[in-house]
Each structure stands twice: as structure tokens, then as C-alpha cells.
C-alpha positions in Angstrom: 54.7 40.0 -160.5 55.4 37.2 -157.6 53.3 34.0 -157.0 54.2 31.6 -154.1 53.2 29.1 -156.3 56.5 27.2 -156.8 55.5 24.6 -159.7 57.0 26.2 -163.4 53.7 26.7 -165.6 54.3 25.9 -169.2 51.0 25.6 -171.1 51.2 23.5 -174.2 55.1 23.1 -174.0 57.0 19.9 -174.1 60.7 19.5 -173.6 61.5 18.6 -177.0 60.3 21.7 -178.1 63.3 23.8 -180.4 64.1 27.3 -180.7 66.0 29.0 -183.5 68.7 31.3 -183.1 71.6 33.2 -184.7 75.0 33.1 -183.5 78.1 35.0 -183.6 80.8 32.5 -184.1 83.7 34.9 -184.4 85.0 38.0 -185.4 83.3 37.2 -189.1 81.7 39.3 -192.2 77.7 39.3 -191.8 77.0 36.3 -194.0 79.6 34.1 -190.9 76.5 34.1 -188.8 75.1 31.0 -188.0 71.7 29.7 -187.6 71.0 27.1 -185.5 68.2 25.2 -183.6 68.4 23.9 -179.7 65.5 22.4 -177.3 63.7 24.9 -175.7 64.7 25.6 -172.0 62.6 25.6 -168.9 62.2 28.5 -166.7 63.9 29.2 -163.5 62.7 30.8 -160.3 61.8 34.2 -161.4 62.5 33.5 -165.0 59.7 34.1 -168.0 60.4 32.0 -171.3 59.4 34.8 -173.9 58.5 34.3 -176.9 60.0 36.9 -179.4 57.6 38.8 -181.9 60.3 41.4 -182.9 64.0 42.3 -181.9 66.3 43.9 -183.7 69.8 45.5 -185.5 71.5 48.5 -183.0 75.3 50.1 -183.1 75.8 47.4 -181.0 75.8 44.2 -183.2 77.9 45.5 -185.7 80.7 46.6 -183.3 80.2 43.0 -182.1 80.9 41.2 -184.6 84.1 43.0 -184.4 84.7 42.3 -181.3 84.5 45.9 -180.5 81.7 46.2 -178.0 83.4 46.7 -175.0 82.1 44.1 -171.9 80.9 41.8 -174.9 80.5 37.6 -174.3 83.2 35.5 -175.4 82.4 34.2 -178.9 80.0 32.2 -179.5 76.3 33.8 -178.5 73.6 35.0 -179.6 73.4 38.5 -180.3 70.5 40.8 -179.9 70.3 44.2 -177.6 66.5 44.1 -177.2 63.0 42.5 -178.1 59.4 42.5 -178.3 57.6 39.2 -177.2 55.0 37.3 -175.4 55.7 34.9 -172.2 54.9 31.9 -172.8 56.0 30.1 -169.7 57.1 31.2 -166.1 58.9 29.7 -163.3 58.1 29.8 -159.6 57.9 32.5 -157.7 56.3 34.6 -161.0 52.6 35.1 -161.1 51.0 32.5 -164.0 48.4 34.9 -164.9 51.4 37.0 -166.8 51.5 34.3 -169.7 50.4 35.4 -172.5 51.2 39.0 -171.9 53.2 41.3 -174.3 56.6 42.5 -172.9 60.0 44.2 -173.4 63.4 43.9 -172.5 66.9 44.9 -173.0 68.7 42.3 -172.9 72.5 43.3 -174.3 72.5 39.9 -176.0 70.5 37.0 -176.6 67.6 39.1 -178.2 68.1 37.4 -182.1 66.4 33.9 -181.3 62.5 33.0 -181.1 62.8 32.7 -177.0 64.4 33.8 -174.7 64.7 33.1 -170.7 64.8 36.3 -168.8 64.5 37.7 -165.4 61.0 38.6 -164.7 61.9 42.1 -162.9 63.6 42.7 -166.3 60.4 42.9 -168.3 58.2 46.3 -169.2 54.4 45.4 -170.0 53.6 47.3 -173.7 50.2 46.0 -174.3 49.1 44.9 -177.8 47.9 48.2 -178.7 51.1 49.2 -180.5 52.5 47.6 -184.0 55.3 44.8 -182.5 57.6 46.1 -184.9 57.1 49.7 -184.2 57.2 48.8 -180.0 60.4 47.2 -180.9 61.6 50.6 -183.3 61.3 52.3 -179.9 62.5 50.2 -177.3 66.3 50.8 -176.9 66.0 54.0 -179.2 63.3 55.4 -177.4 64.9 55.0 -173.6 68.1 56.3 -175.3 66.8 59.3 -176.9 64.8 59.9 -173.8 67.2 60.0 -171.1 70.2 61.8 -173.0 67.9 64.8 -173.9 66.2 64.7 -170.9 68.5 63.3 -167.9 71.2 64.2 -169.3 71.2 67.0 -171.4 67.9 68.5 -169.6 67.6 70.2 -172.8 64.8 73.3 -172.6 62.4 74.4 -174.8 64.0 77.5 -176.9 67.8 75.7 -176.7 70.0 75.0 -179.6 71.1 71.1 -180.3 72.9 69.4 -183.0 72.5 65.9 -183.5 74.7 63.7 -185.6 73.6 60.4 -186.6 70.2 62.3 -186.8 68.6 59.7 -189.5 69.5 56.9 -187.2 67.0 55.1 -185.0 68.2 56.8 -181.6 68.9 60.1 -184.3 65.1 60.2 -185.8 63.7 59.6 -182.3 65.8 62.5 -180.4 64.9 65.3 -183.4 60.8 64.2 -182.7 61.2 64.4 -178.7 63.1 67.5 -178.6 61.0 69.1 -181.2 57.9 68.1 -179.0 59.9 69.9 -176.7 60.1 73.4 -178.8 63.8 72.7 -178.8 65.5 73.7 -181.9 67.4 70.8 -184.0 70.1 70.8 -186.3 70.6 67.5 -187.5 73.5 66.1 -189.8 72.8 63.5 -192.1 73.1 62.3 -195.5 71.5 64.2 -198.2 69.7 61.1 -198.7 67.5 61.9 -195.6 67.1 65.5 -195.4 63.5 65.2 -196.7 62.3 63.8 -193.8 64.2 65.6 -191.3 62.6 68.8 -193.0 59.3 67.1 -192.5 60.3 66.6 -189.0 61.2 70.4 -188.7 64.9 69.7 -188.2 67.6 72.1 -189.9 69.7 69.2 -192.0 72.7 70.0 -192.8 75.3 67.5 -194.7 77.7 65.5 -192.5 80.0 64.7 -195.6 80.1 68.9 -195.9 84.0 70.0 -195.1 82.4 73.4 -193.9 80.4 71.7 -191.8 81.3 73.4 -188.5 80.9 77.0 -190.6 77.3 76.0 -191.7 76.9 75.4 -187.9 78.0 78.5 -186.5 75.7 80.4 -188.6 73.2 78.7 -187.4 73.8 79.4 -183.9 76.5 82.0 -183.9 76.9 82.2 -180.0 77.4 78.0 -180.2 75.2 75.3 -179.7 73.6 74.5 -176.4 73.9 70.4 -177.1 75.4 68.3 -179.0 74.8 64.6 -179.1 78.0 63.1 -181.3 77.8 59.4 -182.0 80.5 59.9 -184.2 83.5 59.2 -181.9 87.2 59.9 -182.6 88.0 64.0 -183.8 84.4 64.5 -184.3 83.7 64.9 -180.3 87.1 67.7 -180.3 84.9 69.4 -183.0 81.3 69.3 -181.3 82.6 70.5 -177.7 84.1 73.5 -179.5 80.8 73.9 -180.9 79.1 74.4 -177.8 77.9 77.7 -176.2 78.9 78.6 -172.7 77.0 76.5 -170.4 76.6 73.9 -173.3 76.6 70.0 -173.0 78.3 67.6 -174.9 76.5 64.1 -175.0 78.6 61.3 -176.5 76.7 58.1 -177.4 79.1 56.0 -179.9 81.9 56.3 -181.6 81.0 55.0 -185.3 83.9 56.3 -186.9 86.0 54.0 -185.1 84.2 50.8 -185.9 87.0 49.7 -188.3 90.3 50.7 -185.7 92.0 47.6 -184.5 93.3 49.4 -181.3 92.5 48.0 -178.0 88.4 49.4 -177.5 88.6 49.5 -173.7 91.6 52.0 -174.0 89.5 53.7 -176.7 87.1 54.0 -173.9 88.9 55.1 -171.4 90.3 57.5 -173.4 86.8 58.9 -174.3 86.0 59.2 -170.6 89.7 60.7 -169.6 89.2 63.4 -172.1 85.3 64.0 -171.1 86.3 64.4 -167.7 89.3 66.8 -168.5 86.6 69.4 -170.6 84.5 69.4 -167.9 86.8 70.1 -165.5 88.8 72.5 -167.3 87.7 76.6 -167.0 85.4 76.1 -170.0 83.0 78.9 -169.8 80.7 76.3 -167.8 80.7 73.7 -171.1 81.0 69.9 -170.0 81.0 66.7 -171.6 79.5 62.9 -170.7 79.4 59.8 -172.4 75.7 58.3 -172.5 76.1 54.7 -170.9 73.0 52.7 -171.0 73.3 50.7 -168.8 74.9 53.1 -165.8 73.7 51.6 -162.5 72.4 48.5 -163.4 75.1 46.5 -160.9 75.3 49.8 -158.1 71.3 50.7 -158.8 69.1 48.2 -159.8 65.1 49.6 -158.9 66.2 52.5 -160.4 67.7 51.2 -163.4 64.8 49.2 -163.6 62.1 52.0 -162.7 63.8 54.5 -164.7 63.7 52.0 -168.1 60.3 51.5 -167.3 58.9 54.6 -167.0 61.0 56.0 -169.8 60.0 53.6 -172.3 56.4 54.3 -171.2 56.7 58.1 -171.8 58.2 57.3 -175.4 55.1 54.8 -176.2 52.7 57.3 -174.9 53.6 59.8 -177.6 53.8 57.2 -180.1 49.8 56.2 -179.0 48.8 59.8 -179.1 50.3 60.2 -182.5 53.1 63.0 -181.6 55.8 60.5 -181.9 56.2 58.2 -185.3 58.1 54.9 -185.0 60.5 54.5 -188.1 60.8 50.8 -188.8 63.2 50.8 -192.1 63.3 47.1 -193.0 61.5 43.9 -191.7 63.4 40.6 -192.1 63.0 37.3 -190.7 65.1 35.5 -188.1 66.8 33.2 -190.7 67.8 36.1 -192.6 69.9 37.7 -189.8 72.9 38.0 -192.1 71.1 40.1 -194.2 69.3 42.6 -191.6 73.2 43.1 -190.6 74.6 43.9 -193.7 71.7 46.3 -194.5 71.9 48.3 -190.8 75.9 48.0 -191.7 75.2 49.8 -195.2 74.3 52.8 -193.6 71.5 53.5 -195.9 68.6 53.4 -193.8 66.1 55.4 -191.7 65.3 54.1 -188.7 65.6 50.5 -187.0 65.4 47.0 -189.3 63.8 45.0 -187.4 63.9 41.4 -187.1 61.1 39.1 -186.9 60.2 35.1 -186.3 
């Protein structure tokens, strides 16, 4: 992806040129976001201007807007954990043949505006073969899913897992891979969205039920072999006593603490202090880890890199052969941000709202 050409190539683009964004002001309800307009920038060595075709609402962006996102910008930005999109310009030392090519990044922030300026080592060819909207349904849901069941958890075929959050983006996607797998999944969700989970041959069980953990153990009387709790708070205390000997605890949020006003990087740390404790502890073999994303980005790079790439390649290549359905719940323009919030806020969905242009 290098060219020793060192002139930026910008076909058809002129300086005035504006892009539209939404910002985070503040700690503000979802209708305090702002949308603005700003001229276009130029890329930088190594950079790609990308257009954006699709990005979209995670756990991230409401925490946020909280301020609860721990290693978040300073207000004001842009939010926006990933997107979908087209380069439409490059800087030197990127090959000019890439523009017009469909890509994908994570990007943390930045992702809810019609460009965006990225590093070029930073962006994953998709090809156009694949819905934008559906591509994007996948992206950080897909690498998620993928690397907790299998770098993580190495879940085997014939295991035991419960999932909470299971009619969530990164929820939906995990019950599909791990039943590909010939994993077993109990998955606790609304009522609302036990239909489908049926459909995708997961055992739902009610996460409002108080017998909750009862229902589980009869399920698996010996314990569960994972458990992937995006719950946060009491609920992990519950799922590592849910676990069989051997088992795995996988935490990847804590959703039930979006609304606590306590400091988030102690919250973290606590998480981690405790995770480290269980596994340490004589505990028939059981451990506990906290999912991070972005774990060796800084320390690791090419892997990080390598590792997001082939991972999101694996998840797209089930989606093309059909064993793996993107669930895109809502899609709502850019100018409408406020809105695609307050709906993946709500809690009601099944799968990812995606934002478009």
C-alpha cells in the first residue's frame, strides 16, 4: 500500500470542499449533539481521506456522552467507533491506485462524519460485494465476537456458553459463530428477542428472570464452560460462580453501570483487580479476563493490525457464504445522529443502527 510518489492525489477535490459531522459538545442528553460543517482536509503522508458510506452506534458512544468511556478525547469531537467508506484521496507515500476502493477501520472516534483522514496501515479492504450497511453491522461486532470466543475463550465445539447481551450486535454475532462452531448457547435477553434467538438455535432465557442463575444451572448442572457478561457490576460475581471447573469468564462491558457517577478508571481497575484475584485464586482451574479491544495496539502494532484484518475477513467470509446474517436494526442518516443514539440507548433493538451519509 506504498508509492514513492510524494505529490497528494485528490481527483475532483477542491479545498473548499465541506464535510458534515456530529459532535459531542459535553456531557449532554442525545438531542445536545451538534451538527456541524468544516472544509475538507488534505491528506498527509500515509494518510487516505475516506469517504464514509456507513458507521455506526456501539456501547461506546453512549458511555461517551457520559463521559464514561475510559481513555475518551476531551470534549468536543466527533464520535464514531468504526466505518465503512471509500478513499477518495491519498497522501504521499500511499499508492494512488487505492482510490476509489472500499475500506474499513476502527477508528475509536471520529467515525460519525462524511470523511475522515486516517492512517493508511489502519484500513482493511472489504470489496463491494457486501451490503455497506451490513459490512458495517460486522465490523467492530464481528472482530469482537470473533476474538473473545475464539482467542480468548477458545471455546470448542460440544462446550457450554452463556451470553448476556445476546440480542446485541456483538450478542447476535457471538450466538451465530459459536453455533457454527457446534457450541452450545444460552443466551439472555429480553423476551422481546427470544424468537430469533430460537431461530438462531440459542436457549433464551429472560435476563429480567430473578431465578435466573436457577434456570441456568439446569441447563448445565455441572456449570457453564463460558460466559461472556457485558453486564458489569454483581452480574460478573454471578457468572464466574456459574462456571464449570476449567471455565472462562469473558467480560466485555459493564452496561449496568452506565448511569454511576463514580470515577470509571477506578471502576476499571477494580474490574481488572478482581479478574486477576479469581484467576489466581484455587478455583477449580476457572479464570476471568476482561475483553480489551484494543490490547496491543501501542506494545504490538502488525499484530494488532494483522489480527483485525484477518479477523474481520473470517467474519465477512461467513457472511458471503451465507452462514453468518448481518443484523442491521435501524438505518438513519448523518443529520439524524441524535436520533440513532437515543434509539441504540432505548435498548430495544436487534443488532447495530447504522448511520449513513
Amino acid at each position: 500500500m506504498s508509492s514513492s510518489d510524494s505529490t497528494t492525489r485528490t481527483p475532483n477535490t477542491k479545498s473548499s470542499r465541506m464535510l458534515t459531522e456530529a459532535l459531542l459538545p459535553g456531557v449532554v442528553e442525545p438531542d445536545g449533539l451538534l451538527v456541524r460543517e468544516r472544509h475538507m482536509p488534505t491528506p498527509g503522508p500515509s494518510q487516505a481521506l475516506v469517504e464514509m458510506q456507513a458507521t455506526g452506534v456501539s456501547f461506546a458512544e453512549p458511555a461517551m456522552r457520559r463521559n464514561r468511556y475510559p481513555g475518551q478525547p476531551k470534549f468536543p469531537f466527533v464520535p464514531g467507533y468504526d466505518l465503512v467508506g471509500v478513499i477518495r484521496a491519498v497522501g504521499a507515500g500511499v499508492e494512488p491506485a487505492l482510490v476509489g476502493s472500499r475500506v474499513a477501520a476502527v477508528t475509536k472516534t471520529g467515525g460519525w462524519s462524511t470523511h475522515a483522514l486516517l492512517d493508511i496501515r489502519d484500513l482493511v479492504p472489504v470489496g463491494d460485494d457486501i451490503d455497506v450497511a451490513e459490512v458495517e453491522a460486522l465490523l467492530i461486532n464481528g472482530i469482537t465476537a470473533w476474538q473473545m470466543l475464539h482467542r480468548k475463550a477458545r471455546a470448542r465445539p460440544g462446550q457450554t456458553i452463556l451470553v448476556h447481551g445476546a440480542s446485541s450486535g456483538v450478542g447476535l454475532t457471538l450466538v451465530q459463530l459459536a453455533r457454527l462452531d457446534g457450541v452450545r448457547v444460552i443466551a439472555a435477553a429480553s423476551p422481546r428477542h427470544h424468537e430469533l434467538l430460537r431461530e438462531l438455535e440459542a436457549i433464551p432465557l429472560d435476563y429480567h428472570d430473578p431465578g435466573l442463575v436457577d434456570r441456568i444451572r439446569e441447563l448445565a448442572p455441572d456449570g457453564v464452560d463460558v460466559v461472556f457478561d457485558n453486564l458489569g457490576g454483581a452480574s460478573f460475581k454471578r457468572s464466574f460462580g456459574q462456571l464449570a471447573p476449567g471455565g472462562t469468564l469473558v467480560g466485555y462491558g459493564t452496561a449496568s453501570q452506565r448511569d454511576d457517577t463514580n470515577n470509571v478508571l477506578l471502576t476499571f481497575l477494580g474490574i481488572l483487580t478482581q479478574f486477576g484475584f479469581w484467576s489466581a485464586a484455587p478455583n477449580r482451574g476457572r479464570r476471568a479476563t476482561f475483553y480489551n479491544f484494543w490490547g496491543g495496539k501501542t506494545t504490538r502494532p502488525k499484530r494488532f493490525r494483522a489480527r483485525l484484518s484477518a479477523d474481520l475477513n473470517s467474519v465477512l467470509a461467513h457472511a458471503r457464504k451465507g452462514t453468518l446474517t448481518p443484523y442491521v436494526a435501524a438505518r438513519i442518516p448523518l443529520a439524524q445522529a441524535s436520533r440513532a443514539l437515543l434509539l441504540a440507548e432505548s435498548r430495544t433493538t436487534q443488532g447495530k443502527i447504522v448511520i449513513t451519509p
